[in-house]
N, C-alpha and C positions, 0 to 999 in steps of 0.2 A: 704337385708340391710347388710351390711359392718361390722365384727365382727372386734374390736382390739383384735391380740393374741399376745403373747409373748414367743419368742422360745430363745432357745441357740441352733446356729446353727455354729457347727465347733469351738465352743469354744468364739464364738462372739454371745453376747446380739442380738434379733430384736426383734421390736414393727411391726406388721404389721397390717393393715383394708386387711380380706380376706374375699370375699363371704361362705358364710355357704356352700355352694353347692361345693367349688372346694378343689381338692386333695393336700396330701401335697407334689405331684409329679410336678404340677403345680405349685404352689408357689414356689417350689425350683425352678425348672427351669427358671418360668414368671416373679416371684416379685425379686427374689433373685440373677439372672442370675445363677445357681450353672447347669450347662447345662452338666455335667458329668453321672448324673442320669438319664437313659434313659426310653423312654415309649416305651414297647413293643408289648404285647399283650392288655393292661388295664382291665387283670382280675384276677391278678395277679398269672399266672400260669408259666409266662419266666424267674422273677428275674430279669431281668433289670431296675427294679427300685428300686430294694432293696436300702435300705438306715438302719443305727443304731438309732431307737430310746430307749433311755438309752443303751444305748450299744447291743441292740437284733436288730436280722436283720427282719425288716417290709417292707413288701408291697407298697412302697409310692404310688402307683395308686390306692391302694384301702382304706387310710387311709385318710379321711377329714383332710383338715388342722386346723381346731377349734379343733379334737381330738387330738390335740398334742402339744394345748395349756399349757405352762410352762415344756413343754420336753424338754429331748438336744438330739439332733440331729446331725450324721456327715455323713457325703459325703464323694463320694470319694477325691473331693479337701480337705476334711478334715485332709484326714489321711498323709501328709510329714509334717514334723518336722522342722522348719528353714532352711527351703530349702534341706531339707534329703530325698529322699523317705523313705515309709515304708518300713520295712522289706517285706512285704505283696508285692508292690509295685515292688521292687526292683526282687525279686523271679520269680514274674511274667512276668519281662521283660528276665531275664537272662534265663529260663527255657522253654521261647515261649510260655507262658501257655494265649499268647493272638492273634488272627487274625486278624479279621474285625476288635474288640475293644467291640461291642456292648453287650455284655455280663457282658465285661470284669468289670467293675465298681459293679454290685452285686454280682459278683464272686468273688471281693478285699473283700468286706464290709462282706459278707457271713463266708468269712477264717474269718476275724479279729475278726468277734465274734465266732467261731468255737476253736481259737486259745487263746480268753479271758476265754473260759470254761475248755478247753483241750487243753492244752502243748503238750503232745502225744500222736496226735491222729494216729488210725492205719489208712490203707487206705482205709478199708469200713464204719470206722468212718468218713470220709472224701468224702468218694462219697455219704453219708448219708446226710449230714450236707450240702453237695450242692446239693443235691437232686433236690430244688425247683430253681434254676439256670440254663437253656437252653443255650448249647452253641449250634450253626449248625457248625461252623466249626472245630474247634481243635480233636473232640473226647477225650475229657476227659486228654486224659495220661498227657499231658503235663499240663496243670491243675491242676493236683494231685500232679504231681512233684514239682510245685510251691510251692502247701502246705507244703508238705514236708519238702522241703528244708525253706522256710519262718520259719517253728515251731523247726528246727532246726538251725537256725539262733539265732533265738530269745531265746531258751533257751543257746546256749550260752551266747549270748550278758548277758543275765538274771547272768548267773552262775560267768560273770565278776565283776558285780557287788554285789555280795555278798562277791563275795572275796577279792573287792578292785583293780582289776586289771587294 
């Protein structure tokens, strides 16, 4: 039988009827079209369907979606800004820190909460913090440099705005 939950997903209000039984992997994808989040292994051991719930990066294939009734939630379609990408976003395209792609979306969402806790992180803080994120093809480096350069972005951007700039 058919649960109403209620999410903030990407900064937008939903009302949905989801079965008790399905993930909130599913829902994004099925009820929601948000098809950026991917299913990979469904045990959650690859990180491709990582997603922010309250801003920590969770499992969506192993997370019911009635458990995450009245949470907000963002996707990777979450994170540009008025048609801006993310710093996250942007990093990852200029640094190659992406191949196939299918990593690539809990790899974003993984930094951004990595990046919401630590400003500066070092780079085994950073191979730590994606730890649970499978890539097969990059080997990492470029990956990292993503971060990097993403957290060094951002704290300028940060440091402009403090001063007015």
């Amino acid at each position: 039988m058919a649960q109403t939950i209620e999410l903030t997903v990407n900064g937008k209000k939903e009302a949905l009827a989801v079965e008790p039984h399905l993930t909130l992997l599913e829902v994004l994808r099925d009820s929601l079209n948000l098809t950026g989040t991917k299913e990979g292994c469904s045990t959650g051991h690859c990180g491709a369907c990582t997603v922010l719930v309250n801003g920590e990066p969770v499992s969506s294939c192993l997370l019911l979606a009635v458990e995450a009734d009245g949470q907000a939630v963002t996707t990777v379609e979450g994170l540009a800004c008025n048609g801006n990408l993310h710093p996250v976003q942007a990093a990852f395209i200029e640094k190659g820190g992406l191949q196939c792609g299918y990593c690539t979306s809990g790899m974003m969402l993984a930094t951004v909460a990595l990046l919401a806790h630590n400003a500066q992180p070092s780079e085994q803080e950073i191979r730590l913090a994606l730890a649970g994120n499978l890539c097969r093809c990059t080997g990492y480096t470029k990956i990292v440099e993503a971060v990097q350069q993403a957290a060094e972005e951002m704290q300028l951007a940060a440091q402009e705005v403090q001063h007015g700039d």
